[in-house]
VEXMISE-721735 format. One record per residue (C-alpha): residue number from 1; residue in one letter; x negated, y negated, z negated. Coordinates in steps of 0.2 Angstrom, whole numbers, plus 5000, padded with zeros to 4 digits. Example, Ala and Ser with C-alpha at 12.3 -4.5 7.8 and 13.67 -1.06 7.14 Angstrom:
   num   residuo     px     py     pz
     1         A   4938   5022   4961
     2         S   4932   5005   4964
// end
This chain:
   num   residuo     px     py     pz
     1         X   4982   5129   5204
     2         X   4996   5121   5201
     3         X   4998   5104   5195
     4         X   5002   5102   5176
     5         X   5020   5096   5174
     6         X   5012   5085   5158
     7         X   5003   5070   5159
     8         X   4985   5067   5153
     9         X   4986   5063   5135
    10         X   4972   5064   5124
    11         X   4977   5064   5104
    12         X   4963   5064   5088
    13         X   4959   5071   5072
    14         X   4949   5069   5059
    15         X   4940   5084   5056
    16         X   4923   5085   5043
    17         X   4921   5069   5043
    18         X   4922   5068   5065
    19         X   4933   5062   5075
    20         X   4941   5076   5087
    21         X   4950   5074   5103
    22         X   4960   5087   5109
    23         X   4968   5084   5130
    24         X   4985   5088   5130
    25         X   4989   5088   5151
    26         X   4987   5105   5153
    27         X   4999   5121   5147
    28         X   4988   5127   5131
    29         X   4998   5135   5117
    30         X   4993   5141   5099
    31         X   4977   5134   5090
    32         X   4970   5119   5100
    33         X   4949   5117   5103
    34         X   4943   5101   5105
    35         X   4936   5091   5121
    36         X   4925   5081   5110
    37         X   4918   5080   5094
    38         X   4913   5063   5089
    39         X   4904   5057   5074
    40         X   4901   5041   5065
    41         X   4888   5030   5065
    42         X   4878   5034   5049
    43         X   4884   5029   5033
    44         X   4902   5025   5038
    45         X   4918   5034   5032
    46         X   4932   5032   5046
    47         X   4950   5028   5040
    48         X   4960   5028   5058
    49         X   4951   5035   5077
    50         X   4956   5035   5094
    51         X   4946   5040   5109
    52         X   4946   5036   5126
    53         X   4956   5045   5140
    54         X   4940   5048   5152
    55         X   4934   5054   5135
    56         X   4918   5043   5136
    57         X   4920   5032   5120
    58         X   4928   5034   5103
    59         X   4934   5020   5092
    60         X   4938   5021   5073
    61         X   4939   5008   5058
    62         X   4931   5011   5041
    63         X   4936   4998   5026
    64         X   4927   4984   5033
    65         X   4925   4989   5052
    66         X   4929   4992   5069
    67         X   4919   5001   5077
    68         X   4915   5010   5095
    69         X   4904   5023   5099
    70         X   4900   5034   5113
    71         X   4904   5055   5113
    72         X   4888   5059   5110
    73         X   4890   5047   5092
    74         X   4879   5032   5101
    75         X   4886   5015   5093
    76         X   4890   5003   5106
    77         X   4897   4985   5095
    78         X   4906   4985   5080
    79         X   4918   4972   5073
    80         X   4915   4967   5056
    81         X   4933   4965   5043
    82         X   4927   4949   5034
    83         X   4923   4946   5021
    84         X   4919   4965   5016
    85         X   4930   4969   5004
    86         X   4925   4975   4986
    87         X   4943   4987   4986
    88         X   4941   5003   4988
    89         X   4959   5011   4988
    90         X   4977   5004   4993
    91         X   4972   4996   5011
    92         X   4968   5008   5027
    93         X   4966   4997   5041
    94         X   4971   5005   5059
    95         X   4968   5007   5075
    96         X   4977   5012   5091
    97         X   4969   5009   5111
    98         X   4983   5001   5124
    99         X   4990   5015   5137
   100         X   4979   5008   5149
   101         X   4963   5007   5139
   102         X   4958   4991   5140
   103         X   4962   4983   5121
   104         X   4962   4992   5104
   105         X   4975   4985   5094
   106         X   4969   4984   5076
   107         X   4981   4981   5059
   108         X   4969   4973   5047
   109         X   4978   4976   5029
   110         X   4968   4960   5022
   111         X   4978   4954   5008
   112         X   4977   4972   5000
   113         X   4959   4969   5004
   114         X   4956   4956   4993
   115         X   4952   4945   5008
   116         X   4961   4931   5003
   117         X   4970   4929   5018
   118         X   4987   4936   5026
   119         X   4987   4952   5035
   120         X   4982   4952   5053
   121         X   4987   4962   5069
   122         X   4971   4961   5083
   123         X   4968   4965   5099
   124         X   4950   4969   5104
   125         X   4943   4970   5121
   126         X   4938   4988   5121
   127         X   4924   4989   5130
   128         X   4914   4974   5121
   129         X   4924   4971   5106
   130         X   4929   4953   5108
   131         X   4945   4946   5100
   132         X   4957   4943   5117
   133         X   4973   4940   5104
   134         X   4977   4939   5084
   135         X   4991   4935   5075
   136         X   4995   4930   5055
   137         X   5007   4943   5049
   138         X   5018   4939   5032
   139         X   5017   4955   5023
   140         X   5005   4962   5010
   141         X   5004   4981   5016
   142         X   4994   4996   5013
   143         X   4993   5002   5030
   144         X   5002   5002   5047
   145         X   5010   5014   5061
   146         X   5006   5008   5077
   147         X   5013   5014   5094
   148         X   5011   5009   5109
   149         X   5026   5006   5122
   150         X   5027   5019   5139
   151         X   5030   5005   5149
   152         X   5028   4987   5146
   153         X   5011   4985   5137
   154         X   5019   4981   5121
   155         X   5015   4988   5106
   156         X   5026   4991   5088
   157         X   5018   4990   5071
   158         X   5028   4996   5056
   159         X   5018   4988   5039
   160         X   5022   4998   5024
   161         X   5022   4987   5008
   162         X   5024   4999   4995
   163         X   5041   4999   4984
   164         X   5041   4980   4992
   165         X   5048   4988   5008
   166         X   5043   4988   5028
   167         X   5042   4976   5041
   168         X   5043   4980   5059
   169         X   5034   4969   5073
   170         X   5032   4972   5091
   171         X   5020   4962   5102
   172         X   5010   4959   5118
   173         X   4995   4951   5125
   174         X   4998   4933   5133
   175         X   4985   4921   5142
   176         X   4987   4911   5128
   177         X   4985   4924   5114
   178         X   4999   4935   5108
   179         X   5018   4935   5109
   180         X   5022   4943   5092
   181         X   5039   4947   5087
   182         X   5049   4952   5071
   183         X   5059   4964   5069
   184         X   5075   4958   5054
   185         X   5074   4971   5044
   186         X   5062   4975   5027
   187         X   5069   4992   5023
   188         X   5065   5003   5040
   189         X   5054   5014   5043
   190         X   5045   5013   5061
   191         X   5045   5035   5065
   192         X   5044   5038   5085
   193         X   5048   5028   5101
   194         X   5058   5040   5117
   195         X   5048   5045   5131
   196         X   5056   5036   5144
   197         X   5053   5018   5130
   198         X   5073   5015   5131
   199         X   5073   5019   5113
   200         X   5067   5018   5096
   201         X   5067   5029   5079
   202         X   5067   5023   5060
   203         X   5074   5029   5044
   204         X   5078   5020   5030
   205         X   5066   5014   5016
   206         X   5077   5021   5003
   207         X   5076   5039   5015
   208         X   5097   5037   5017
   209         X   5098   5036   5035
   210         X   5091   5037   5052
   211         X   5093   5027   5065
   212         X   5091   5025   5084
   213         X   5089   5010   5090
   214         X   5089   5003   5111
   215         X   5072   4994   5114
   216         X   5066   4981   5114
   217         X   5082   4972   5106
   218         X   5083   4985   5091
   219         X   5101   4986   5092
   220         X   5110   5002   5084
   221         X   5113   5016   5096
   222         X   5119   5028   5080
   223         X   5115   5031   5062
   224         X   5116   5047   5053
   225         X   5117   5047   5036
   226         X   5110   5064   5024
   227         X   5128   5073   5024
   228         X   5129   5074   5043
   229         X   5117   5087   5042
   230         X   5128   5094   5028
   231         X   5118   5089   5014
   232         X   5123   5080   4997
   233         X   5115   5060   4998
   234         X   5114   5065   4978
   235         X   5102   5082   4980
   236         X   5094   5076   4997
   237         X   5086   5064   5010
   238         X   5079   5061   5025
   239         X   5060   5061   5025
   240         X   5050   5050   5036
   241         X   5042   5063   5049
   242         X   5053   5071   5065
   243         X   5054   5061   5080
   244         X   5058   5064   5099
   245         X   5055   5082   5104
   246         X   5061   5079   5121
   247         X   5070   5063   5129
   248         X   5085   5071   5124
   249         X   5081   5078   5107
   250         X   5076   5071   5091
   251         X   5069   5081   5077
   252         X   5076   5073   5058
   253         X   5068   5081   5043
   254         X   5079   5085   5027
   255         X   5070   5086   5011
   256         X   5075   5088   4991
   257         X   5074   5101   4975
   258         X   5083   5115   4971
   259         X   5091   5116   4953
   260         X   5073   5124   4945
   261         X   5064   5109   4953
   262         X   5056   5119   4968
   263         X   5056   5108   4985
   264         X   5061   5111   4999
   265         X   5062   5103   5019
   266         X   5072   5109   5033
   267         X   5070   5101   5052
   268         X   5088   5098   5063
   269         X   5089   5095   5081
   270         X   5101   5079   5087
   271         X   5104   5074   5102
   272         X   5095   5057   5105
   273         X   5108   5050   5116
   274         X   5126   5052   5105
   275         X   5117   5058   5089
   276         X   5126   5073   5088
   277         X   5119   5089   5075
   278         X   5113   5102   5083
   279         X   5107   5118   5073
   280         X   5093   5119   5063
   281         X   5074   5120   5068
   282         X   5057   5128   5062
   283         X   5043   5118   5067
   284         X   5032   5134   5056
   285         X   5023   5117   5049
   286         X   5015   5117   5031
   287         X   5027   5103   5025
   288         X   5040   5092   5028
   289         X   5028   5080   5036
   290         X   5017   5093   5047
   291         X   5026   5091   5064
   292         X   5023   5080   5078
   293         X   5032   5079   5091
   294         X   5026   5075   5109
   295         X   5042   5071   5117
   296         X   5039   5086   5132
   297         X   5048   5101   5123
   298         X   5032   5107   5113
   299         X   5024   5102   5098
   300         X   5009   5100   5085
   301         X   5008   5107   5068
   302         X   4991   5109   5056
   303         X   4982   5125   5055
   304         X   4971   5127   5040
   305         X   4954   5122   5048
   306         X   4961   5103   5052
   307         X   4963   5108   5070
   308         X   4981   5105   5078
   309         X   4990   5120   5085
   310         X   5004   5117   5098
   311         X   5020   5124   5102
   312         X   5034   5125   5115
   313         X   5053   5126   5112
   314         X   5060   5139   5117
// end
């Protein structure tokens, strides 16, 4: 058999109240199964989930914990958000496992929390749940994007505050703790990183642009505003969703109302390196936001059980 052009990737879902992982290396098309199917420990609601490439643990965080368990659902430690918090909407902390594995990088939204304290970005050994790094953060968010870089061991967080705006940190592991780094922006929104982690994809808080940007610097490669995709900025704007379906495409999503208030979305290709509009594209997603992109030429939408279904440019 022939090797799989792909690398081992392994992506989750939350399906029933279970964490799903579905192995992307190989050549599948259509609706995807599961390679596992994890549940919680008892009583617990999970907000965010990864799971492990060799498939042999799962990690998710409720609204006061992280936790880890085993594929067969077996809790192995689990790391308390104190104090527990009395909130029960409007704060989702997240979770996300370094691409080697060996730390899962936690946002803790705690001011939303009622915690009393600032936000905090963690990183937890994976296999034991010890704090190896943690950093203050001065934002108050609801949540956070977290992606991890191909390359370097860094990872970006983009905190969402609400009308209040974003804020956009990137960050490693040092002996010493962690070297965090902030972005100097309050109005992006953190979307996708490239493939090849050269670059970096945000749109505009006030949805009226999206930009490129070289990583780790940040520095503009281009900016499209909505008229480039031949659009009014009055009747449209660019949604937060797309990202890179290959190195050398982007996929930018278009949204608005018609004149009898009905919505509508489109997708558009752009070239990721001189951000020029190509035509338009039909990810056959449920909405605007129902596409991911995998940066190899193929893609994930929703079908109606919760499982992802993948699909290849053609």
């Amino acid at each position: 058999m022939a090797e799989s052009r792909y690398p081992r990737r392994i992506i989750t879902r939350l399906v029933d109240g279970r964490v799903c992982a579905y192995d992307l290396a190989g050549e599948a098309r259509g609706l995807l199964s599961p390679v596992l199917v994890c549940p919680p420990s008892p009583g617990d609601d999970i907000v965010d989930h990864a799971v492990a490439v060799d498939l042999r643990h799962a990690y998710y965080t409720t609204l006061n914990a992280v936790v880890c368990v085993t594929a067969d659902g077996v809790e192995v430690w689990r790391s308390g958000l104190e104090p527990e918090s009395l909130q029960r909407h409007g704060h989702e902390p997240g979770c996300v496992l370094s691409l080697d594995g060996r730390l899962l990088w936690v946002y803790r939204p705690d001011a939303m929390a009622g915690r009393g304290r600032p936000d905090q970005w963690v990183a937890l050994d994976a296999g034991s749940g010890a704090v190896t790094a943690q950093a203050d953060l001065q934002t108050v968010g609801h949540g956070g994007v977290q992606l991890p870089h191909a390359t370097s061991g860094q990872v970006l967080l983009n905190v969402g505050e609400g009308q209040d705006g974003t804020a956009v940190y990137r960050a490693s592991p040092t002996g010493a703790g962690m070297d965090l780094f902030q972005y100097p922006w309050d109005d992006r929104c953190l979307i996708d990183l490239s493939p090849d982690g050269h670059r970096f994809m945000t749109v505009n808080h006030d949805q009226g642009d999206i930009t490129v940007h070289a990583y780790p610097g940040g520095e503009v490669v281009f900016s499209l505003s909505v008229d480039a995709f031949g659009h009014d900025p009055d009747e449209a704007v660019l949604e937060w969703s797309g990202g890179h379906l290959s190195p050398d495409t982007l996929i930018v999503t278009i949204a608005g109302e018609t004149e009898d208030e009905r919505e509508w979305f489109g997708h558009y290709r752009v070239d990721a390196r001189s951000g020029e509009v190509h035509a338009e594209f039909d990810a056959r997603g449920n909405d605007a936001y129902d596409i991911h992109p995998l940066g190899d030429g193929t893609w994930l939408t929703t079908d109606p059980s919760g499982h992802p279904v993948r699909w290849a440019d053609s």
